[in-house]
Backbone bond lengths (Angstrom), bond angles and torsions (degrees), N, CA, C in turn:
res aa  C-N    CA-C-N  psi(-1)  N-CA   C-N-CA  omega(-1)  CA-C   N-CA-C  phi
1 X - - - 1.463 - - 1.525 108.99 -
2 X 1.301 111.48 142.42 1.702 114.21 -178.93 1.315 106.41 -97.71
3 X 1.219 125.10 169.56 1.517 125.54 -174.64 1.893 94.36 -154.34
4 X 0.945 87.74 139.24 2.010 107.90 169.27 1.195 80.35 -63.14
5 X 1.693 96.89 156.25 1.839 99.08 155.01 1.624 99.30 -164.94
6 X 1.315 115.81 126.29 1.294 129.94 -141.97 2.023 85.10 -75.00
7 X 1.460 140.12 151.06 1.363 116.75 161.65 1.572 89.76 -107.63
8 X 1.875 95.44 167.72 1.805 121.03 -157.06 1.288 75.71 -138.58
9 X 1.565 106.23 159.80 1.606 132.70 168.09 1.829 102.26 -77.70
10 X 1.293 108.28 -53.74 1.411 117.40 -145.96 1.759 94.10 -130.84
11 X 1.130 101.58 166.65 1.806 121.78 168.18 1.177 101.48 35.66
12 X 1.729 104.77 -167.18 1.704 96.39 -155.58 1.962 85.18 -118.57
13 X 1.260 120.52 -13.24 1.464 116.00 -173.69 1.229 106.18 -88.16
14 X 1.303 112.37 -175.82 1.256 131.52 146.87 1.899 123.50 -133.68
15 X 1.325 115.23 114.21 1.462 114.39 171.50 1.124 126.93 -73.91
16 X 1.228 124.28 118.38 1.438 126.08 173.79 1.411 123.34 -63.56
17 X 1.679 111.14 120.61 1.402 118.13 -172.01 1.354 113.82 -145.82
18 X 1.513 117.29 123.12 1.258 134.93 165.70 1.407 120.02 110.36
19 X 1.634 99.27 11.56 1.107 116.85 176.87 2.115 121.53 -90.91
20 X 0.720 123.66 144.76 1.641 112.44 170.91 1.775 92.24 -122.18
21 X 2.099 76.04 107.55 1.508 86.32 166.90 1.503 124.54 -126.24
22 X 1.445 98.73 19.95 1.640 111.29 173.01 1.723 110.26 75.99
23 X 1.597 104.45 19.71 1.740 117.63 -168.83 1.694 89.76 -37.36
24 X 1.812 123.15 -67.21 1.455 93.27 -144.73 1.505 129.98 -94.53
25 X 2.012 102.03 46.84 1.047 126.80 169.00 1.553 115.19 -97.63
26 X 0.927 91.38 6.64 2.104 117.09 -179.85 1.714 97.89 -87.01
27 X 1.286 117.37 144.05 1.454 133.53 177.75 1.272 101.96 -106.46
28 X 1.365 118.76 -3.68 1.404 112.33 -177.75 1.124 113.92 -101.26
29 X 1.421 126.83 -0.35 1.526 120.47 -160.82 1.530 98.37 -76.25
30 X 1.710 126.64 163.33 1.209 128.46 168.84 1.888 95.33 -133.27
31 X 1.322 98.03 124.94 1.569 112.92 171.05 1.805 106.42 -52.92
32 X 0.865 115.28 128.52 1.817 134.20 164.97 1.413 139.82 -122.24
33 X 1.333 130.21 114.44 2.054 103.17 173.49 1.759 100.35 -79.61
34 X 1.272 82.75 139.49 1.829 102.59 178.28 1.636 98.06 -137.06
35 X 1.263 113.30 137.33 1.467 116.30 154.93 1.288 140.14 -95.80
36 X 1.587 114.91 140.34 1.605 132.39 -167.00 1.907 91.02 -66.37
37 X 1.202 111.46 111.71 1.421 116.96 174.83 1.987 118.07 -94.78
38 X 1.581 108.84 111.28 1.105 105.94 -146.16 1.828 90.67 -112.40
39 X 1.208 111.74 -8.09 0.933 114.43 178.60 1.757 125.19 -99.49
40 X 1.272 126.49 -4.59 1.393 155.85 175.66 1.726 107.61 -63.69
41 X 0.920 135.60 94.76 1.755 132.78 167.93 1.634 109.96 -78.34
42 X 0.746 118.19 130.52 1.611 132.71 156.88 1.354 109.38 -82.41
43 X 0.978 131.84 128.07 1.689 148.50 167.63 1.528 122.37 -104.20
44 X 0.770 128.93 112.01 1.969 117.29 -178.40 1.824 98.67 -134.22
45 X 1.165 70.42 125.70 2.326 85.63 -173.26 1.569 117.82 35.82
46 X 1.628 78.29 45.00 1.812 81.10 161.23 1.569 131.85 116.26
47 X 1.636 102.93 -32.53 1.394 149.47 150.15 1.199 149.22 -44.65
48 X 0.950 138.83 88.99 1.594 129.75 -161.26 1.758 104.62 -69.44
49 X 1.200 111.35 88.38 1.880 99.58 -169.08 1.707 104.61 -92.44
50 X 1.479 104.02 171.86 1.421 120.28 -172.01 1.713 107.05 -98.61
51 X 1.102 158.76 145.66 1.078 154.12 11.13 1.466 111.57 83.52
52 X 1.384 118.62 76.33 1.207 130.27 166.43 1.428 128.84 -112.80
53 X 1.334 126.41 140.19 1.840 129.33 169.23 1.967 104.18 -71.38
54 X 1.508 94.30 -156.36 1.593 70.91 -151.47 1.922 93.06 -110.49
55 X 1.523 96.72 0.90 1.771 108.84 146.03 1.137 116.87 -73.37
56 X 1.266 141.13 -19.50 1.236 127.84 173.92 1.576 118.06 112.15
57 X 1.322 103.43 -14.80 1.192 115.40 173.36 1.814 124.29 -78.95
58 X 1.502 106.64 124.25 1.960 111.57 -173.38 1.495 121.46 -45.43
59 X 1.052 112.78 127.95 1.394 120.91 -163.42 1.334 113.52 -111.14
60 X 1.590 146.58 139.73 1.541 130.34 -165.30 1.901 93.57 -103.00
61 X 1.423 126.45 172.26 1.156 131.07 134.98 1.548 116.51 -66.47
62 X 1.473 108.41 168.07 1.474 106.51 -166.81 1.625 83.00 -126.59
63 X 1.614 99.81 166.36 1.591 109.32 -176.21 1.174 102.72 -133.57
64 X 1.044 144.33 159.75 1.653 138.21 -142.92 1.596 109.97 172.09
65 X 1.169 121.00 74.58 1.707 109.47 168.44 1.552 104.49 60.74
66 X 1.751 99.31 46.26 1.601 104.92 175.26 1.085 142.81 47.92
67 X 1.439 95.36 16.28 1.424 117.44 157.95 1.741 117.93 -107.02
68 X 1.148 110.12 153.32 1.834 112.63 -174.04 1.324 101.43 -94.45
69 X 0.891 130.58 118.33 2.094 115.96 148.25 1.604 131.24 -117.45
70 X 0.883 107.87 136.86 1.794 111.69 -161.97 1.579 110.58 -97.20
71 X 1.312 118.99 169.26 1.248 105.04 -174.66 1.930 101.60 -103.68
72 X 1.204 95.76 136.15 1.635 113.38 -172.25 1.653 100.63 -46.61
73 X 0.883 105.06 -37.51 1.680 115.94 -157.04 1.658 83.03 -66.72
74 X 1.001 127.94 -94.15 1.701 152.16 -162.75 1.288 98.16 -45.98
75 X 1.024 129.52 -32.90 1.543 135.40 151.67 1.787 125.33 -33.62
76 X 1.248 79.07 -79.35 1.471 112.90 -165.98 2.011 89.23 -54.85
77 X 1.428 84.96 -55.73 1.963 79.35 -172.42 2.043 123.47 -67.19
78 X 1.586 93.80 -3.51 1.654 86.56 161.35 1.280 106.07 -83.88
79 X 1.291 107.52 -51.32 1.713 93.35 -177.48 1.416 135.00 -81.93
80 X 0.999 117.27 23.02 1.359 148.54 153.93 1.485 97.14 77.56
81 X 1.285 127.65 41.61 1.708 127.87 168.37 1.202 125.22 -104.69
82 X 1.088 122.94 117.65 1.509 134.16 -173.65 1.406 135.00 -49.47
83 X 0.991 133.28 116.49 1.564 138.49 -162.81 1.032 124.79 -143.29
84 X 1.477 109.55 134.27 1.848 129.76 -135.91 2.013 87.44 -138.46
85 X 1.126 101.73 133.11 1.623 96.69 150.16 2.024 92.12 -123.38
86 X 1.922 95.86 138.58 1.448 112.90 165.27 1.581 106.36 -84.15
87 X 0.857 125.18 107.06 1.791 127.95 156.62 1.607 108.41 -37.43
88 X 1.321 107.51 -61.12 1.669 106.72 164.87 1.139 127.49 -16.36
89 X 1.361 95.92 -89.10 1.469 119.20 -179.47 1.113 120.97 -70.72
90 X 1.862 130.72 -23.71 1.215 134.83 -176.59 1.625 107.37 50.93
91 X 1.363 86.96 71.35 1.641 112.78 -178.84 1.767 93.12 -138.44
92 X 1.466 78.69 152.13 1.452 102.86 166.59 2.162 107.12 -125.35
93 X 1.434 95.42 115.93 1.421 89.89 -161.26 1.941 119.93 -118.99
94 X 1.142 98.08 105.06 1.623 105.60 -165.90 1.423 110.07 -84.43
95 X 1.413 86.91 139.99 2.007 95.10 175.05 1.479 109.80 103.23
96 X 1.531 120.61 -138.19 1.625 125.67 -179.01 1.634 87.52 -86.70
97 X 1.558 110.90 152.74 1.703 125.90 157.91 1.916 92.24 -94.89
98 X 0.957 79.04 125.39 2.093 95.89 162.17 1.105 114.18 -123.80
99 X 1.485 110.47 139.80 1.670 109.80 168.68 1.475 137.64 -60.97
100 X 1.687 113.32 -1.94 1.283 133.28 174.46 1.284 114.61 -138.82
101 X 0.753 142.20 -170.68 1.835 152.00 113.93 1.866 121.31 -22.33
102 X 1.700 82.97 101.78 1.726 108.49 155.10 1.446 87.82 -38.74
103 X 1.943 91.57 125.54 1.524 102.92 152.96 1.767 132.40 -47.84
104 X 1.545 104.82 -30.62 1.462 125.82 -169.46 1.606 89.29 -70.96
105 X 1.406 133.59 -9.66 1.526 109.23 -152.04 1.895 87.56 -99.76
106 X 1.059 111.24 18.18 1.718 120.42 -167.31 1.014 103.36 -147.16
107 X 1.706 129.36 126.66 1.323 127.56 156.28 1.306 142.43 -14.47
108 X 1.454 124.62 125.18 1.637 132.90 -169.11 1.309 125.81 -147.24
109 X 1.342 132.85 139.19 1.250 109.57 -168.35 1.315 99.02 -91.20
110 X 1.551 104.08 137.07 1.697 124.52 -157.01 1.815 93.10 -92.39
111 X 1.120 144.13 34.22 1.474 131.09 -179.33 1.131 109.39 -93.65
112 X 1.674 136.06 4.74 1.145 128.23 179.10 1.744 98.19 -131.48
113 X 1.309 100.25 27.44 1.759 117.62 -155.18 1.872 82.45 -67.04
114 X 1.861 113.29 147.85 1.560 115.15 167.69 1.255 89.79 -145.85
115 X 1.499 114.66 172.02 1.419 132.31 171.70 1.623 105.28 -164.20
116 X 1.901 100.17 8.75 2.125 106.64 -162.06 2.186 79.73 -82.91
117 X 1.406 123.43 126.67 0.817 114.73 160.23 1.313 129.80 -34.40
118 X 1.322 126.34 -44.86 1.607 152.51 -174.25 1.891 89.09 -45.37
119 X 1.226 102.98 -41.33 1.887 106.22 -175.58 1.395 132.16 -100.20
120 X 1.253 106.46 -18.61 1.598 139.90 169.58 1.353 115.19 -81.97
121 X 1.417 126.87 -16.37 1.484 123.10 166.07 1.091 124.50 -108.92
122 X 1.274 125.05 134.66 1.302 152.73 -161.06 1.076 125.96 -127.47
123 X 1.420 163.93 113.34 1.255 172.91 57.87 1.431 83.64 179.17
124 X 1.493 145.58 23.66 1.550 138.62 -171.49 1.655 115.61 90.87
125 X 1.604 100.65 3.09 1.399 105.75 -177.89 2.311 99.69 -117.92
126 X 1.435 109.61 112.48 0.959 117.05 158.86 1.065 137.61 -71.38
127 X 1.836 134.54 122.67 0.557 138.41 -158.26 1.817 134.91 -121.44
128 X 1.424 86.53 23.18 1.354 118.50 170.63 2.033 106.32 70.47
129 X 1.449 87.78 -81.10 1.532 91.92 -177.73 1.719 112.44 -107.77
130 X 1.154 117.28 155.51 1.731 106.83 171.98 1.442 97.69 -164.19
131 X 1.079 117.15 168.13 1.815 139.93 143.65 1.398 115.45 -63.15
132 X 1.982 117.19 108.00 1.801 91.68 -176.81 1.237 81.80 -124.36
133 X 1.448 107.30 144.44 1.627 113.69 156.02 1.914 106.73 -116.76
134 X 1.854 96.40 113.88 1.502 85.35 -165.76 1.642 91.21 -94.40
135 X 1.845 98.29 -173.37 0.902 118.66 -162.26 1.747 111.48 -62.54
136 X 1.183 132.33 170.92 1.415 126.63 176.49 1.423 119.34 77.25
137 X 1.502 102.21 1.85 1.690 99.90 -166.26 1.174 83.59 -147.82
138 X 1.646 97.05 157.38 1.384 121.07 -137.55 1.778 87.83 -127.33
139 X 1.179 132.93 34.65 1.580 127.10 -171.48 1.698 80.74 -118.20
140 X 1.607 93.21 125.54 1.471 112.85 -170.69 1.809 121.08 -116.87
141 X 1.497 92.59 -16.86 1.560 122.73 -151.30 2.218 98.08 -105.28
142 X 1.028 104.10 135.36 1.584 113.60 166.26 1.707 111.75 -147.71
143 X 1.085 94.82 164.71 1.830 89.52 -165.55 1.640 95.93 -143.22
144 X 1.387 130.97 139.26 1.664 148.22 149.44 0.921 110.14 -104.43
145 X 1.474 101.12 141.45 1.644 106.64 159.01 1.031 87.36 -121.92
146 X 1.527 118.01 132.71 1.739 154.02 156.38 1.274 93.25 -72.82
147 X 1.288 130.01 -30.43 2.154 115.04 -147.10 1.532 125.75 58.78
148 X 1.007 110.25 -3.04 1.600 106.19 -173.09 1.578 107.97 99.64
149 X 1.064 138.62 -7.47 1.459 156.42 -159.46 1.437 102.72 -59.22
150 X 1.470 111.44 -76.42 1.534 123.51 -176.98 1.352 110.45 -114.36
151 X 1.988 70.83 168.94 1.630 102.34 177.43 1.825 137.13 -59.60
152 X 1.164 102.22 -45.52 1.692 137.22 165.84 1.210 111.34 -93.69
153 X 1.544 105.77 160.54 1.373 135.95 129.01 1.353 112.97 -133.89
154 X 1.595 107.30 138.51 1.745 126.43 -176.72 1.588 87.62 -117.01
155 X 1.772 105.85 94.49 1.431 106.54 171.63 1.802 116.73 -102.41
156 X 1.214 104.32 102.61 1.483 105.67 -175.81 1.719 108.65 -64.88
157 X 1.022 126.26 151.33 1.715 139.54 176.46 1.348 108.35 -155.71
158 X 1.506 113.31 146.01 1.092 122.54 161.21 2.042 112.17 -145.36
159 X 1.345 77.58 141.59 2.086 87.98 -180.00 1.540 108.15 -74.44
160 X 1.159 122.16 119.11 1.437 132.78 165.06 1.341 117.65 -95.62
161 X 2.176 106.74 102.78 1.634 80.32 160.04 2.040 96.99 110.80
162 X 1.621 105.34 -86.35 1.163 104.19 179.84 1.658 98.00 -131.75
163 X 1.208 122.30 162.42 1.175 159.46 -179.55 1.739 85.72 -42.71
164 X 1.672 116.63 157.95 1.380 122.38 154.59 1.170 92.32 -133.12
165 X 1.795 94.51 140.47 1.696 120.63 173.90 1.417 114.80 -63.12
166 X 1.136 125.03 -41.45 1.672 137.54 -158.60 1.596 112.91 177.37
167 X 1.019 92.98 145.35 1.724 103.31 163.04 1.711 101.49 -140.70
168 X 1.453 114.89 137.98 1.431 154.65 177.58 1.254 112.44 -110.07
169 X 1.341 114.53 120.57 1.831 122.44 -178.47 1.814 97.70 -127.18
170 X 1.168 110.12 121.35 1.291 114.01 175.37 1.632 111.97 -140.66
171 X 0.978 86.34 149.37 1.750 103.19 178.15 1.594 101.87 -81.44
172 X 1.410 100.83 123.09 1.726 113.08 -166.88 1.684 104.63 -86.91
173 X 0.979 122.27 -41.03 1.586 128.58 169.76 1.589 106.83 -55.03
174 X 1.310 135.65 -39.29 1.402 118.84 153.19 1.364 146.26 -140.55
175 X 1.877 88.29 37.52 1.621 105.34 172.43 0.826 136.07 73.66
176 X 1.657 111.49 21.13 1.476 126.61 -148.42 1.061 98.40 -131.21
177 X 1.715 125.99 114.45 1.457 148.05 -175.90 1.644 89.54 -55.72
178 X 1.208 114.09 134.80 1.804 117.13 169.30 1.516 105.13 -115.02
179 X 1.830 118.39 -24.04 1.578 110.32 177.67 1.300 107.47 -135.12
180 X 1.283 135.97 -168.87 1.298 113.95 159.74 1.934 70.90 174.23
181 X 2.145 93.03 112.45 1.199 106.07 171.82 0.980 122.71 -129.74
182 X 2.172 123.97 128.76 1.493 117.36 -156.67 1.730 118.60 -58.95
183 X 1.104 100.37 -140.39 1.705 119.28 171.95 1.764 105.71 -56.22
184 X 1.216 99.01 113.44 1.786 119.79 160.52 1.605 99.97 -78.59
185 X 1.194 130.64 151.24 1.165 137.76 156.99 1.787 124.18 -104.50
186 X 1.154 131.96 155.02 1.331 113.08 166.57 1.466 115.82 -68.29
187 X 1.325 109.61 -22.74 1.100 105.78 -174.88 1.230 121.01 -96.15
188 X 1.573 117.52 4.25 1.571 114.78 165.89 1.450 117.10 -83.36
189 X 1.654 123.42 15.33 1.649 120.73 -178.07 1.071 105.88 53.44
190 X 1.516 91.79 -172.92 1.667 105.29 171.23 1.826 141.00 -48.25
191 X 1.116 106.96 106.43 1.418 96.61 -157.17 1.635 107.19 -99.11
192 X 1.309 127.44 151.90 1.390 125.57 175.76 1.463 99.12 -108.70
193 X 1.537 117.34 145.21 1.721 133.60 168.30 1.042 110.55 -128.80
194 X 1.397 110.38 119.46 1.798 112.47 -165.17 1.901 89.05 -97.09
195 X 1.250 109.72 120.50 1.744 113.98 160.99 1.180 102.72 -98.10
196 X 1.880 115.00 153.62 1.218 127.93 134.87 1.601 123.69 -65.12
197 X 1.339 110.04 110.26 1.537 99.21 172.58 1.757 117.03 -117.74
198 X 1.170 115.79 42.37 1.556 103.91 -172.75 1.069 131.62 -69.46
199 X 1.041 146.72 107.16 1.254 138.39 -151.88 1.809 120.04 97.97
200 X 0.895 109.49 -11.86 1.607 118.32 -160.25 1.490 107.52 -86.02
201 X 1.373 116.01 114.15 1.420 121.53 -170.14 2.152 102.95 -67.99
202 X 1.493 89.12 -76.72 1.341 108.35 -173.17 1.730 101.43 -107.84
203 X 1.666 114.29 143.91 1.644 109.31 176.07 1.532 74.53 -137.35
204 X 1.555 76.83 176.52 2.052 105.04 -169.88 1.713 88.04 -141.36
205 X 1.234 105.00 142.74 1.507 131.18 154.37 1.422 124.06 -152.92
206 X 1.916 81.42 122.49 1.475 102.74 -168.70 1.970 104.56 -117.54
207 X 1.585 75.32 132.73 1.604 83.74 -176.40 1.546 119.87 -111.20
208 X 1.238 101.00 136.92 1.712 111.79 170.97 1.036 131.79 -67.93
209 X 1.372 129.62 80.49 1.158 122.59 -172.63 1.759 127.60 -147.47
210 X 1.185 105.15 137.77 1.502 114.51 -171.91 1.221 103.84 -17.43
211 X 1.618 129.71 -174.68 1.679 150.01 152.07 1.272 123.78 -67.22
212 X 1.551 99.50 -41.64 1.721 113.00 179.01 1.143 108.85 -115.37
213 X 1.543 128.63 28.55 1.175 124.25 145.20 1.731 118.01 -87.15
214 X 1.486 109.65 175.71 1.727 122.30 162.99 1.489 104.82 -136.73
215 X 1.409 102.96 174.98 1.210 117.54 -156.89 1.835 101.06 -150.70
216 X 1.102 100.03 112.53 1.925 98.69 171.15 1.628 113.99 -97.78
217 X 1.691 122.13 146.02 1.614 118.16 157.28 1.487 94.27 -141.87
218 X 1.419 107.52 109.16 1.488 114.00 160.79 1.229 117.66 -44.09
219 X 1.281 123.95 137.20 1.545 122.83 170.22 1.502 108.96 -78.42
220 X 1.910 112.20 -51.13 0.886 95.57 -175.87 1.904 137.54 -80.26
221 X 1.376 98.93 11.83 1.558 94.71 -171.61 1.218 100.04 -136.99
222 X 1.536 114.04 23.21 1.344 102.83 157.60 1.467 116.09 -91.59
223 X 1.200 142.07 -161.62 1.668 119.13 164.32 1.420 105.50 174.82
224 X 1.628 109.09 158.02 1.528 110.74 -178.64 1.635 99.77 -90.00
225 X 1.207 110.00 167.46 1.507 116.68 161.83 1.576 111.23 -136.16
């Protein structure tokens, strides 16, 4: 299984900062001295960058039993990744929010596996990880396993290049077509296909498509429900 994984300059945590998340309504917190580290630079592509909350105001790393930790927030906003705390859940949540489970957070067959930016971007929006089948090549076929878990799949696609004839989603355990969607265009972008999968251990989707066409499926924003 693949996993996102946010990269840090320094230490192995990350501190959450600039967020109001109602922390000292938590039973779990444990009081600590940590020090405001004023001497620590952050660098991002090259740069000595600043360290901001999400007012705008400069924020330090903290030092703690020789370890560094930064604040998520000031983080997250050099590298331009998005960050949510759920009150609910009492999560702190980096990257896209989905209404289910990233396909990536569940087994896939990785043979069309990318992470080369050149394949991961899409209309100017990167998408970290995906399924690419580029042009010149003839690999048509990708496979999930859900496990039987959920209800949905929200399978995003997009046509690179040339037109796609069809795409076919079937449940491989009993051969049984579950979607079957006509002509994609390049020019219809990113498209979402909501399947029924209940019950469905492993599915296959195989796509129709020219020689000198490509074909994108985000891992991360596609998702089960």
């Amino acid at each position: 299984m693949r996993k996102k994984l946010l990269p840090v300059m320094v230490g192995t945590l990350l501190l959450v900062g600039g967020m109001s998340i109602g922390a000292f309504a938590s039973s779990q917190l444990e009081e600590i001295k940590a020090y405001l580290n004023k001497d620590l630079k952050v660098r991002v592509h090259g740069k000595v960058a600043q360290l901001n909350d999400e007012q705008g105001n400069a924020v330090l790393p903290i030092t703690y039993e020789g370890n560094t930790y930064l604040p998520v927030r000031g983080i997250a906003s050099l590298l331009d990744v998005a960050v949510h705390f759920d009150p609910e859940a009492y999560e702190v949540i980096l990257g896209e929010r989905l209404e289910g489970i990233a396909i990536n957070q569940e087994q896939f067959d990785d043979t069309l596996y990318s992470k080369d930016p050149s394949q991961t971007t899409f209309g100017g929006k990167d998408y970290g990880e995906v399924l690419f089948s580029p042009a010149g090549k003839n690999i048509q076929y990708a496979a999930l396993t859900p496990d039987g878990k959920y209800q949905k799949l929200y399978l995003q696609f997009a046509a690179i290049g040339k037109d796609i004839e069809s795409i076919e989603i079937k449940n491989d355990e009993k051969n049984a077509l579950l979607k079957k969607v006509g002509t994609i265009t390049t020019e219809d972008g990113m498209q979402t296909i909501e399947v029924d999968i209940a019950g469905v251990q492993t599915l296959s989707i195989n796509v129709s498509k020219k020689h000198d066409g490509a074909f994108m499926i985000p891992l991360t924003t596609s998702y089960y429900k």
